[in-house]
C-alpha positions as CSV (number, residue, x, y, z in Angstrom):
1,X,0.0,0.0,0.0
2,X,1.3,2.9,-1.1
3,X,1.1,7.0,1.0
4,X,-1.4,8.4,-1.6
5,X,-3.9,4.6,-0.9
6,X,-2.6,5.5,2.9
7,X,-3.8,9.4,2.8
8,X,-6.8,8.3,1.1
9,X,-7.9,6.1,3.7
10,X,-7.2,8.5,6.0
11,X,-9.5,10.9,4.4
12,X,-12.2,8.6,3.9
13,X,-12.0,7.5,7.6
14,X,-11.8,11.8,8.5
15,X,-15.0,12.2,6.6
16,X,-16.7,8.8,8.1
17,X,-15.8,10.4,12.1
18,X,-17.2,14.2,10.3
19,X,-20.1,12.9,9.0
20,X,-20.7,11.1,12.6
21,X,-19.8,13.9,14.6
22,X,-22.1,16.0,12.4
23,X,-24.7,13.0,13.4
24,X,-23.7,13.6,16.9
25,X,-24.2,17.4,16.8
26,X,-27.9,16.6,15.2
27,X,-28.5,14.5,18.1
28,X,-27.4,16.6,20.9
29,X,-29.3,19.3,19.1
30,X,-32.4,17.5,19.0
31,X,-31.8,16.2,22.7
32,X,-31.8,19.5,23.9
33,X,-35.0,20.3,22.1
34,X,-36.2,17.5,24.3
35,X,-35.3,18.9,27.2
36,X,-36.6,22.1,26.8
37,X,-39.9,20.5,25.6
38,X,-39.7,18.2,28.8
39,X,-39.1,21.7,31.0
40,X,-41.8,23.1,29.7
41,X,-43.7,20.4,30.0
42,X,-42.8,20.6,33.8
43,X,-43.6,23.9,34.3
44,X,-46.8,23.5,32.8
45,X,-47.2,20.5,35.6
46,X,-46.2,22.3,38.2
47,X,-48.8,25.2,37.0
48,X,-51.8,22.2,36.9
49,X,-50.7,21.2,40.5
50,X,-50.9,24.6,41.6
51,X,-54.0,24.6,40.5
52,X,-55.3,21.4,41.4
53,X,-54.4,22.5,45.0
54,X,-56.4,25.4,44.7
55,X,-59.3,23.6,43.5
56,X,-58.7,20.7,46.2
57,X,-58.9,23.9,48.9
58,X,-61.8,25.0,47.1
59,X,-63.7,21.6,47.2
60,X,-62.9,21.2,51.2
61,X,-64.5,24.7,51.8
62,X,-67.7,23.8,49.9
63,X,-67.9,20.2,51.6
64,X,-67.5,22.1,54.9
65,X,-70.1,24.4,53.9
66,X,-72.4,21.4,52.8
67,X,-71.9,19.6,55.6
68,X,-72.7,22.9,58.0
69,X,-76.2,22.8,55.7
70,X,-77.3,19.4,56.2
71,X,-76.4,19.8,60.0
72,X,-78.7,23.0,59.9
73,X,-81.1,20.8,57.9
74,X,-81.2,18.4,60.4
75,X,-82.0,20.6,63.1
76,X,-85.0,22.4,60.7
77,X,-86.4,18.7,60.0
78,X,-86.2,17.5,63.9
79,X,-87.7,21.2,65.3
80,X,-90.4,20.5,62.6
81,X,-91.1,16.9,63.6
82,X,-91.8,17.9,66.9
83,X,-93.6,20.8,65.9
84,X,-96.0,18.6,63.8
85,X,-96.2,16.1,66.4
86,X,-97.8,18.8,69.1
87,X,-100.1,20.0,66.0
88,X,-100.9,16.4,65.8
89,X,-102.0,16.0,69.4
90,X,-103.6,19.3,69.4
91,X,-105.8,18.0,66.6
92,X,-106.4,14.6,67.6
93,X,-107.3,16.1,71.2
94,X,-109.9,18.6,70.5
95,X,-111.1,15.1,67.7
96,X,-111.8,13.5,70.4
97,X,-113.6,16.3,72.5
98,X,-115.4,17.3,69.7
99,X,-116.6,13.2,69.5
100,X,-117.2,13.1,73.0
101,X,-119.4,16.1,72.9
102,X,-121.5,14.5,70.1
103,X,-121.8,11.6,72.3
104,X,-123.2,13.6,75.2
105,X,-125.7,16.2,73.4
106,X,-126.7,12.5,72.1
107,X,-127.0,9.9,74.9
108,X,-130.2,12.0,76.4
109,X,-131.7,11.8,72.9
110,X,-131.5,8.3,72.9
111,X,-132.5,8.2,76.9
112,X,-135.6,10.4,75.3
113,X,-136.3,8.0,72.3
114,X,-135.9,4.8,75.0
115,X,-138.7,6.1,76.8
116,X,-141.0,7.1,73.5
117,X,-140.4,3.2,72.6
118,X,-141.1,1.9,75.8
119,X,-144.5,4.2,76.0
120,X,-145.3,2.9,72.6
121,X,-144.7,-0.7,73.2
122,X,-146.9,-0.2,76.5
123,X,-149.3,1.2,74.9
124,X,-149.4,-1.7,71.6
125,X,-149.7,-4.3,74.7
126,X,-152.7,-2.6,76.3
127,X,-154.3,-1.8,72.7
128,X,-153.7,-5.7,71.8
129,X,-155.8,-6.2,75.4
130,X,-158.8,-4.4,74.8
């Protein structure tokens, strides 16, 4: 092998390691475009979180809010419960009067109609007689 096969192989093999550090340089290029796109993508995580806290904070008011409403519901419903029940026995109380005074303005009715049917029947027995 002669110098000029020597230098030429020398040159091919110089432009083979250009030609890959070239491919190198693309690929460090392109991993840094990575990593930028993978820092933004971080910030733009870290801004979500941020607001996903903000929202979780949010959420924990409301339920605490909620929860103070059904409590005050609760309270509403009971006081209303018992308030119906004494309407209840009111109503079923002065019912019952009200039955019991129909039952006395009619027992001496009936005492009165007794005494009509027992004057009547008398008085079938004595016409029956004669």
């Amino acid at each position: 092998m002669n110098q000029e096969d020597v230098l030429t192989k020398i040159l091919t093999k110089l432009d083979t390691i250009e030609s890959d550090m070239a491919n190198v340089k693309n690929d460090i290029v392109g991993m840094k475009d990575d990593i930028v796109g993978m820092k933004d993508d971080i910030v733009s995580m870290k801004d979500d979180i941020v607001s996903m806290k903000d929202d979780i904070v949010s959420l924990k008011t409301d339920m605490s809010e909620v929860k103070e409403d059904v409590q005050s519901t609760r309270q509403i419903v009971a006081r209303m419960e018992v308030e119906h029940g004494k309407k209840l026995d009111v109503l079923f109380d002065a019912d019952i009067r009200d039955h019991e005074k129909i039952v006395e303005d009619i027992l001496p009715r009936l005492d009165k109609h007794d005494q009509q049917i027992d004057t009547l029947e008398q008085h079938v027995v004595s016409l029956k007689r004669a």
